[in-house]
Structures are given as C-alpha cells and as structure tokens.
PyMOL Python script that loads the backbone (N, CA, C, O; Angstrom):
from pymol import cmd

cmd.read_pdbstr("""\
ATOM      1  N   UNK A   1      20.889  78.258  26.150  1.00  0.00           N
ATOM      2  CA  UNK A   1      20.533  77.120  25.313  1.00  0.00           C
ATOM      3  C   UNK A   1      21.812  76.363  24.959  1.00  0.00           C
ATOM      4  O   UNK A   1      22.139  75.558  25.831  1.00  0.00           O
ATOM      5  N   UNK A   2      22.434  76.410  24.135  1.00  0.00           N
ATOM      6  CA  UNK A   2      24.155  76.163  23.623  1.00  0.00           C
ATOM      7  C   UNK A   2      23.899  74.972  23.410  1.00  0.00           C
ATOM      8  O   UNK A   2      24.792  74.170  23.685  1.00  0.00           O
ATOM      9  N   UNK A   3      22.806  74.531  22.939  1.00  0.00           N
ATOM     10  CA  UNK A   3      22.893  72.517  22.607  1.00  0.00           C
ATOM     11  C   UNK A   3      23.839  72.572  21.336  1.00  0.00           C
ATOM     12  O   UNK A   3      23.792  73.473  20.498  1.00  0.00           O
ATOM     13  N   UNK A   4      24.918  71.221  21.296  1.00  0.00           N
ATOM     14  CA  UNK A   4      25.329  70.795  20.103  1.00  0.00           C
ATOM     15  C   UNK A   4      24.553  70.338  19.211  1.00  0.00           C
ATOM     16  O   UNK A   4      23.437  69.911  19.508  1.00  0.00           O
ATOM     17  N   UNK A   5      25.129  70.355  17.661  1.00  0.00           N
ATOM     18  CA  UNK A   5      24.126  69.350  16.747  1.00  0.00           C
ATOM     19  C   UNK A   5      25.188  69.318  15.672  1.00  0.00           C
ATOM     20  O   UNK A   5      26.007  70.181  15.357  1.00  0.00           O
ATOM     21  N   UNK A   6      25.000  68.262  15.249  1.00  0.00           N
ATOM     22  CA  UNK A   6      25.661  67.674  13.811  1.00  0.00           C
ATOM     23  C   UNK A   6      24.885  67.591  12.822  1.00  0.00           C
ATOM     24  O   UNK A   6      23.806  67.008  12.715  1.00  0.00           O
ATOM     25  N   UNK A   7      25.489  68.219  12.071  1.00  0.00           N
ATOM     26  CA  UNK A   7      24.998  68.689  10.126  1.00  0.00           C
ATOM     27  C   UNK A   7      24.955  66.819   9.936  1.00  0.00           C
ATOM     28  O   UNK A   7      25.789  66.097  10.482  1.00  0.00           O
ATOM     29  N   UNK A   8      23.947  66.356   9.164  1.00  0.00           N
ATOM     30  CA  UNK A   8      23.620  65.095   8.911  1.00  0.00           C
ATOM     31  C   UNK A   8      24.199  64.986   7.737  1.00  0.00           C
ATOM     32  O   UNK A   8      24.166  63.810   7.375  1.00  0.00           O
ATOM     33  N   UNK A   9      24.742  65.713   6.938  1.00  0.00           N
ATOM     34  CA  UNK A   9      25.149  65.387   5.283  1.00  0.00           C
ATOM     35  C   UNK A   9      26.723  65.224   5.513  1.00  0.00           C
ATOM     36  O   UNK A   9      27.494  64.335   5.151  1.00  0.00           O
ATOM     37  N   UNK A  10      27.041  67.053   6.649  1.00  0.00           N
ATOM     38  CA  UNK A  10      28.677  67.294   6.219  1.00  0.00           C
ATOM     39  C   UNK A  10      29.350  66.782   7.733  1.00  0.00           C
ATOM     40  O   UNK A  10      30.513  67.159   7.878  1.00  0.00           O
ATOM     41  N   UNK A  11      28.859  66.089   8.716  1.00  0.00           N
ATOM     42  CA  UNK A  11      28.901  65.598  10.339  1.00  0.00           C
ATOM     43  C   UNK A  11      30.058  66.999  10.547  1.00  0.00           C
ATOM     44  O   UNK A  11      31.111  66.702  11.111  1.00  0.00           O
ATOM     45  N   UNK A  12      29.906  68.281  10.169  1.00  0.00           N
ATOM     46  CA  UNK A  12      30.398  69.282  10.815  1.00  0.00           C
ATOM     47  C   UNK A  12      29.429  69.513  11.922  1.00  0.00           C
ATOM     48  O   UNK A  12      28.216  69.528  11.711  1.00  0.00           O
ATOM     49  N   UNK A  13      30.089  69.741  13.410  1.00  0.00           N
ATOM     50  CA  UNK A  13      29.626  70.217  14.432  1.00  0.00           C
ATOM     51  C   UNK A  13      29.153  71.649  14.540  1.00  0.00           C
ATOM     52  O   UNK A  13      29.715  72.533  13.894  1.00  0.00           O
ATOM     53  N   UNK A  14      28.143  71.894  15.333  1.00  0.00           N
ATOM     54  CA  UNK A  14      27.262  73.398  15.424  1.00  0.00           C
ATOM     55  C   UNK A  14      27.072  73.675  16.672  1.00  0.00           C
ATOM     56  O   UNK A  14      27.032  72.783  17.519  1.00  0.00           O
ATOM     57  N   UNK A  15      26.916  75.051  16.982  1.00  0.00           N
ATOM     58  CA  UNK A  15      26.133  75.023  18.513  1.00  0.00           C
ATOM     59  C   UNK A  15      25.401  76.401  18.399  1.00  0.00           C
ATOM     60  O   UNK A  15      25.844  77.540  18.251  1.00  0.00           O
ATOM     61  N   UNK A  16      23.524  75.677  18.573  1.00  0.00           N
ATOM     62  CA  UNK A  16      22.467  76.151  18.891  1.00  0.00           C
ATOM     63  C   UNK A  16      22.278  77.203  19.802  1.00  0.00           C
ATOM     64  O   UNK A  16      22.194  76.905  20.994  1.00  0.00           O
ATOM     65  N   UNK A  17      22.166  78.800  19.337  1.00  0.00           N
ATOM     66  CA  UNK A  17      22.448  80.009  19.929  1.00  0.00           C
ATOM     67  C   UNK A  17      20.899  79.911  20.815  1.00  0.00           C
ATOM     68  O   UNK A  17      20.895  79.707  22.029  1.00  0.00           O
ATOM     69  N   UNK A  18      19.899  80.049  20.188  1.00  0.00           N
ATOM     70  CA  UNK A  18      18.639  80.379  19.949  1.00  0.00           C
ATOM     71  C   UNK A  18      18.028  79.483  18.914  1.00  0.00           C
ATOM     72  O   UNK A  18      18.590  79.024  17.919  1.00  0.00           O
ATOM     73  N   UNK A  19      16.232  79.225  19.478  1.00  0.00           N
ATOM     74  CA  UNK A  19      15.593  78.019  18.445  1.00  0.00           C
ATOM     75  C   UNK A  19      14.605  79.026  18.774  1.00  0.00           C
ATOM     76  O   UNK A  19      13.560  78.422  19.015  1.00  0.00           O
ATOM     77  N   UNK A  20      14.382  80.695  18.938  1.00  0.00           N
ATOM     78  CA  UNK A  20      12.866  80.976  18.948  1.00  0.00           C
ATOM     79  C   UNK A  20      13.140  82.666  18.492  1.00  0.00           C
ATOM     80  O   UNK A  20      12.810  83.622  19.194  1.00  0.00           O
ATOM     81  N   UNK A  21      13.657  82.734  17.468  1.00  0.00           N
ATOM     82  CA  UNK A  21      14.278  83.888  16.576  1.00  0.00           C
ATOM     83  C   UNK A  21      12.645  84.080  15.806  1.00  0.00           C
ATOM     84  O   UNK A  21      12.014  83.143  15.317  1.00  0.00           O
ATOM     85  N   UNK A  22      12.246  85.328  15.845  1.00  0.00           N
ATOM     86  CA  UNK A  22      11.582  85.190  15.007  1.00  0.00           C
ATOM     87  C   UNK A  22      12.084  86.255  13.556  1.00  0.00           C
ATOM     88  O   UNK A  22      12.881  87.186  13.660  1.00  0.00           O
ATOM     89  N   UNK A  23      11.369  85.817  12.202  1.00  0.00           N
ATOM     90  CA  UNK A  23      11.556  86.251  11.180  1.00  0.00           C
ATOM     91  C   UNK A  23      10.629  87.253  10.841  1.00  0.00           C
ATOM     92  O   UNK A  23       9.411  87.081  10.856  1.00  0.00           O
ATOM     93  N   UNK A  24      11.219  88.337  10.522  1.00  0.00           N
ATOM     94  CA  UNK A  24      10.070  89.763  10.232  1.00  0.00           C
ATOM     95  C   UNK A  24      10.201  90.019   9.081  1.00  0.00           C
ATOM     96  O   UNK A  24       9.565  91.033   8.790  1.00  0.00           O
ATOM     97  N   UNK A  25      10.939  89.414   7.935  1.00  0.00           N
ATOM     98  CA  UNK A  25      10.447  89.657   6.524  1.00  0.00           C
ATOM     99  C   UNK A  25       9.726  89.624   6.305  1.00  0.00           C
ATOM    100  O   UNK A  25       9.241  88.556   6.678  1.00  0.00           O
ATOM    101  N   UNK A  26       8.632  90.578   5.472  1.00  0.00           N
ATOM    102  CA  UNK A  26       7.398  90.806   5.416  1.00  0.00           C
ATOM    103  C   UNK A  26       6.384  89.607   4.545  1.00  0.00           C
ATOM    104  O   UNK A  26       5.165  89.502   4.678  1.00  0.00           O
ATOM    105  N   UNK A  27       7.430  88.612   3.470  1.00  0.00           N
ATOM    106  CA  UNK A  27       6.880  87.532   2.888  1.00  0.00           C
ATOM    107  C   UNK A  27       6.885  86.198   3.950  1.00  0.00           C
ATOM    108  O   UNK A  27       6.074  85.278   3.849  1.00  0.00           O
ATOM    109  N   UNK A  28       8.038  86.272   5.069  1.00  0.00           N
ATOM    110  CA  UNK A  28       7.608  85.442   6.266  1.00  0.00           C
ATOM    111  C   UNK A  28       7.769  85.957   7.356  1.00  0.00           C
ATOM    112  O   UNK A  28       8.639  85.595   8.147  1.00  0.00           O
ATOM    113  N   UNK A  29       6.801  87.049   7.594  1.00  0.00           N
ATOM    114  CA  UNK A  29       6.431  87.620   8.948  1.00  0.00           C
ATOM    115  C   UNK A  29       6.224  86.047   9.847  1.00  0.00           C
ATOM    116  O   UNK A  29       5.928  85.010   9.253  1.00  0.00           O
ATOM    117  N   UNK A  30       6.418  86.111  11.205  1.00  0.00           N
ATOM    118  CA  UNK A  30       5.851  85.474  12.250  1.00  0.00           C
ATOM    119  C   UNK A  30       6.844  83.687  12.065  1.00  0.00           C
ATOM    120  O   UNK A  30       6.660  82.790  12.888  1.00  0.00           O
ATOM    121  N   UNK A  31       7.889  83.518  10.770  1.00  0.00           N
ATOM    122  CA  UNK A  31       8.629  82.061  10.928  1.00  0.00           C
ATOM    123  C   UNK A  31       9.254  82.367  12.364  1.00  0.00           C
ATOM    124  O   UNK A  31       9.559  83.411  12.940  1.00  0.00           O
ATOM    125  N   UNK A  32       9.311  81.129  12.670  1.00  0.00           N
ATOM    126  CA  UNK A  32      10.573  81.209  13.931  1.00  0.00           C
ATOM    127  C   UNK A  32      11.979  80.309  13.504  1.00  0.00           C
ATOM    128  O   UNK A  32      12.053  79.289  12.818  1.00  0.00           O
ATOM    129  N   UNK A  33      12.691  80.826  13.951  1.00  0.00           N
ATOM    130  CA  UNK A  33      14.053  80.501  13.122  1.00  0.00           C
ATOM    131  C   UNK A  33      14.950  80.033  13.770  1.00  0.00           C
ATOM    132  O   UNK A  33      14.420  80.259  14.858  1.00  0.00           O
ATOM    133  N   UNK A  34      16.346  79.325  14.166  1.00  0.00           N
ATOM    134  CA  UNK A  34      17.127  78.941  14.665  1.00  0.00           C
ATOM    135  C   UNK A  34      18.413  79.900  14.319  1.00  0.00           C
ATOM    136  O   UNK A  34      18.723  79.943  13.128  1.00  0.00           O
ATOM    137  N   UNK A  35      19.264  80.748  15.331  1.00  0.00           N
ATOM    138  CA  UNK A  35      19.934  80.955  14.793  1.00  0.00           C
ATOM    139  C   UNK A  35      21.260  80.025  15.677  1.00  0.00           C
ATOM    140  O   UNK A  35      21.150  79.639  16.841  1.00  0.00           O
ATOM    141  N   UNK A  36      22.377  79.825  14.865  1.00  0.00           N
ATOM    142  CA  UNK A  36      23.635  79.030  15.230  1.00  0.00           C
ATOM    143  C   UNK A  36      24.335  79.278  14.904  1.00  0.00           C
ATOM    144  O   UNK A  36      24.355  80.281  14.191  1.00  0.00           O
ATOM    145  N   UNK A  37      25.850  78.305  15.266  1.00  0.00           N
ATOM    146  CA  UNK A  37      27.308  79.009  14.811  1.00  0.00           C
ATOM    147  C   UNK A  37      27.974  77.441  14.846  1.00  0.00           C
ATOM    148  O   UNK A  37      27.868  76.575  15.714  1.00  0.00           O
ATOM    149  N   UNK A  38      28.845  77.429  13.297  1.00  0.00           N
ATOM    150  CA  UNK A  38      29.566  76.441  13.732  1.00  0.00           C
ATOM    151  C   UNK A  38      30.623  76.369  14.683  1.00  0.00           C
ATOM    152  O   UNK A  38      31.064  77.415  15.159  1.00  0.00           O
ATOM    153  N   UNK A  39      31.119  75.170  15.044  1.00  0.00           N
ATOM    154  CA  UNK A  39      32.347  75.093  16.063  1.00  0.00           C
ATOM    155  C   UNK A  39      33.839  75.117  15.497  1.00  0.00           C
ATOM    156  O   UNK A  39      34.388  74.228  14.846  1.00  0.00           O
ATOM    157  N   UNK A  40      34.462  76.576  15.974  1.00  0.00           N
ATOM    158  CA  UNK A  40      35.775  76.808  15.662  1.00  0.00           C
ATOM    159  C   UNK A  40      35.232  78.058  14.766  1.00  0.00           C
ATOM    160  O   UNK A  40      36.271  78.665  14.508  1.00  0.00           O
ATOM    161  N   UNK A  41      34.234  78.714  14.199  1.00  0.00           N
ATOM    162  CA  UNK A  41      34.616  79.667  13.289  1.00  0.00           C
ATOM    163  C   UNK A  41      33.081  80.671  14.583  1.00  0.00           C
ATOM    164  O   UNK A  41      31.893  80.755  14.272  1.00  0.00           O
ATOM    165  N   UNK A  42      33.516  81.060  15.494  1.00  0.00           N
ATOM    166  CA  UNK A  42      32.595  81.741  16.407  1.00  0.00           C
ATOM    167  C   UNK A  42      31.877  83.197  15.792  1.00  0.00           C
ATOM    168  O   UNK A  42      30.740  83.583  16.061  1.00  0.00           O
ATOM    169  N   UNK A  43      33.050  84.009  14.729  1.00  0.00           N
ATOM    170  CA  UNK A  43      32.536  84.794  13.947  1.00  0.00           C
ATOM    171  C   UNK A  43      30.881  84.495  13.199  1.00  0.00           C
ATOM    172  O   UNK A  43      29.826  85.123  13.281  1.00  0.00           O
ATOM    173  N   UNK A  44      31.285  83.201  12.449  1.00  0.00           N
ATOM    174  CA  UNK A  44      29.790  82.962  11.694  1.00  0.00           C
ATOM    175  C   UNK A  44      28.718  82.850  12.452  1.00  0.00           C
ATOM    176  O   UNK A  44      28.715  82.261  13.533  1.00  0.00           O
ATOM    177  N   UNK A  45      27.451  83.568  11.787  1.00  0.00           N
ATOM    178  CA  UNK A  45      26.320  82.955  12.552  1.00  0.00           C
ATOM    179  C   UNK A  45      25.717  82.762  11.369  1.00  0.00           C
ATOM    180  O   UNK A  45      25.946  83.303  10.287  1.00  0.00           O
ATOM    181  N   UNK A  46      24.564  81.572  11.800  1.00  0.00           N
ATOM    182  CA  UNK A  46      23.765  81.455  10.354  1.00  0.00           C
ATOM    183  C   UNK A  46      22.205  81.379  11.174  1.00  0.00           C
ATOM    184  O   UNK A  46      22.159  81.337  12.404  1.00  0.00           O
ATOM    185  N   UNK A  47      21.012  81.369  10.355  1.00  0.00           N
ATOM    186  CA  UNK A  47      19.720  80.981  10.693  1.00  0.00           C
ATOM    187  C   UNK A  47      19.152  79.890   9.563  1.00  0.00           C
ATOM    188  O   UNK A  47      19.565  79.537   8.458  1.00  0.00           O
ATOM    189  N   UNK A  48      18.354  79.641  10.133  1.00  0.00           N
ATOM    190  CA  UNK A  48      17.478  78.277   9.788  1.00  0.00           C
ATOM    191  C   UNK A  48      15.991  78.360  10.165  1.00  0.00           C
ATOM    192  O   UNK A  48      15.473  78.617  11.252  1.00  0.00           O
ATOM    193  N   UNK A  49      15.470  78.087   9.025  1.00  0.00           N
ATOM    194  CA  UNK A  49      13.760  77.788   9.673  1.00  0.00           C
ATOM    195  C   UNK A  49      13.765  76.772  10.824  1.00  0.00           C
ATOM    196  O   UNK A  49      14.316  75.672  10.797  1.00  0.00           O
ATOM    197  N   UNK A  50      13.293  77.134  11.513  1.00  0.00           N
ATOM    198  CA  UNK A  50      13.245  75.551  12.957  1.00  0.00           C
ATOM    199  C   UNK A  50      12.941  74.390  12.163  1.00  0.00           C
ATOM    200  O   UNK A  50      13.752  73.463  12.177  1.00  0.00           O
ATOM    201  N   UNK A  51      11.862  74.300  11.450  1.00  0.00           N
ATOM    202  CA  UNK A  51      11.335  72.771  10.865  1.00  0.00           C
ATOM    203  C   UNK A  51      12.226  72.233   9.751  1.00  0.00           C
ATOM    204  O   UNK A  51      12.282  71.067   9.360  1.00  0.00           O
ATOM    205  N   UNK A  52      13.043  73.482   9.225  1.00  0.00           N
ATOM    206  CA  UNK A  52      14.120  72.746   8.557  1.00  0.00           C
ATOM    207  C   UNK A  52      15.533  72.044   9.101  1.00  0.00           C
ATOM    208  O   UNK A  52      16.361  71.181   8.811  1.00  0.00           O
ATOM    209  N   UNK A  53      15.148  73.196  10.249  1.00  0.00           N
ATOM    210  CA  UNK A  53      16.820  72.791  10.891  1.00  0.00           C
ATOM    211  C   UNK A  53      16.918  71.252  11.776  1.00  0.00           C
ATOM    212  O   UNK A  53      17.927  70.574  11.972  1.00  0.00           O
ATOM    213  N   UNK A  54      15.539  70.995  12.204  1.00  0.00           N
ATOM    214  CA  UNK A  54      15.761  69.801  12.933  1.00  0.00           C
ATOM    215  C   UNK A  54      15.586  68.507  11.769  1.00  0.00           C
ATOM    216  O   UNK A  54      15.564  67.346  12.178  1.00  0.00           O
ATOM    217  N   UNK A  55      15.481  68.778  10.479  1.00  0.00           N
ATOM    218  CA  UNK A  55      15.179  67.617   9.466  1.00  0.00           C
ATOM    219  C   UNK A  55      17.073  67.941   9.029  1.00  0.00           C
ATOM    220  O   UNK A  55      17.120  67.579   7.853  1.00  0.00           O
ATOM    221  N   UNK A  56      18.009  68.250   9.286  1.00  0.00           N
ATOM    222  CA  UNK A  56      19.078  68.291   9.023  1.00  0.00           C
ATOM    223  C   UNK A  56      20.231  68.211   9.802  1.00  0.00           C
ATOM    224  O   UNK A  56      21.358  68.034   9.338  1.00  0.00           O
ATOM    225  N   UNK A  57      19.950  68.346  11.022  1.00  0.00           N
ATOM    226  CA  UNK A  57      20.693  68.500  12.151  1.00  0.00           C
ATOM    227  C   UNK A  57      20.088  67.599  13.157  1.00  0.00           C
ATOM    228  O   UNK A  57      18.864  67.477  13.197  1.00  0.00           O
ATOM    229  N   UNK A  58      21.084  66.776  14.207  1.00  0.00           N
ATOM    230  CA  UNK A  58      21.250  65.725  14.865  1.00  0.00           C
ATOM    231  C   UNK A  58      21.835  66.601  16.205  1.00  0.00           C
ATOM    232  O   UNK A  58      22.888  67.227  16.084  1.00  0.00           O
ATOM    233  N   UNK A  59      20.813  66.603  17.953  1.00  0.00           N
ATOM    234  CA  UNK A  59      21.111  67.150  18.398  1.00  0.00           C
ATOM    235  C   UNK A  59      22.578  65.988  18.969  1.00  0.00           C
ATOM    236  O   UNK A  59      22.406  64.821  18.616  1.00  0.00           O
ATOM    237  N   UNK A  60      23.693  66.217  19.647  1.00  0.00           N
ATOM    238  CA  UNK A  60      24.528  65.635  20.483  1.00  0.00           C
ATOM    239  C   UNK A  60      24.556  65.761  21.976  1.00  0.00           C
ATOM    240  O   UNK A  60      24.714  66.703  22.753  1.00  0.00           O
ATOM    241  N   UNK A  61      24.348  64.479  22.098  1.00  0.00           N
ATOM    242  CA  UNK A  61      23.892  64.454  23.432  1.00  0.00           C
ATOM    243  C   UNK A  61      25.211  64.128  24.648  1.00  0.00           C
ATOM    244  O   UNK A  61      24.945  64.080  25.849  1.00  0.00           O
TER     245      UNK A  61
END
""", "prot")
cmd.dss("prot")
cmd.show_as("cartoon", "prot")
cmd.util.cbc("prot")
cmd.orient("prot")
C-alpha cells in the first residue's frame, strides 16, 4: 500500500501502512482502522478509524 497523505491541520507528511486493520476491542469489535507512520520518525506507528482518517488526511498524489 505505502500511499502518502498530509495531516490537513499540521501539513505533516504520513505514509499509509494498512487501511483494513481491524479493531477487536470488545466495545469496537469489527471497526476497521488505518494503521500509519509519520515521515522521518519510522519508529511511530499510530491507528485511526478509516472514516476518521480520510476526513483529516489528504492522500498525495
């Protein structure tokens, strides 16, 4: 996958590991989640609900 995307608030750059993570916490069994990493800190990973992550993030094309 590895698409770029830009944070719309902080235009820090990201790159899209996975967009079909799913979430097994038992209060949101079955979300599907995004997980990503910003660019330059490869250590971090973070997740995101999918429907949140694309209302915040700008893919780069």
């Amino acid at each position: 996958m590895n698409k770029k995307f830009k944070h719309l608030k902080t235009g820090d750059t990201y790159e899209m590991i996975r967009d079909d993570v799913k979430n097994c916490t038992n209060a949101n069994d079955e979300q599907i989640m995004v997980l990503y990493k910003r660019d330059g800190f490869p250590e971090l990973l973070f997740v995101r609900e999918k429907s949140e992550f694309y209302t915040k993030f700008e893919e780069i094309k």
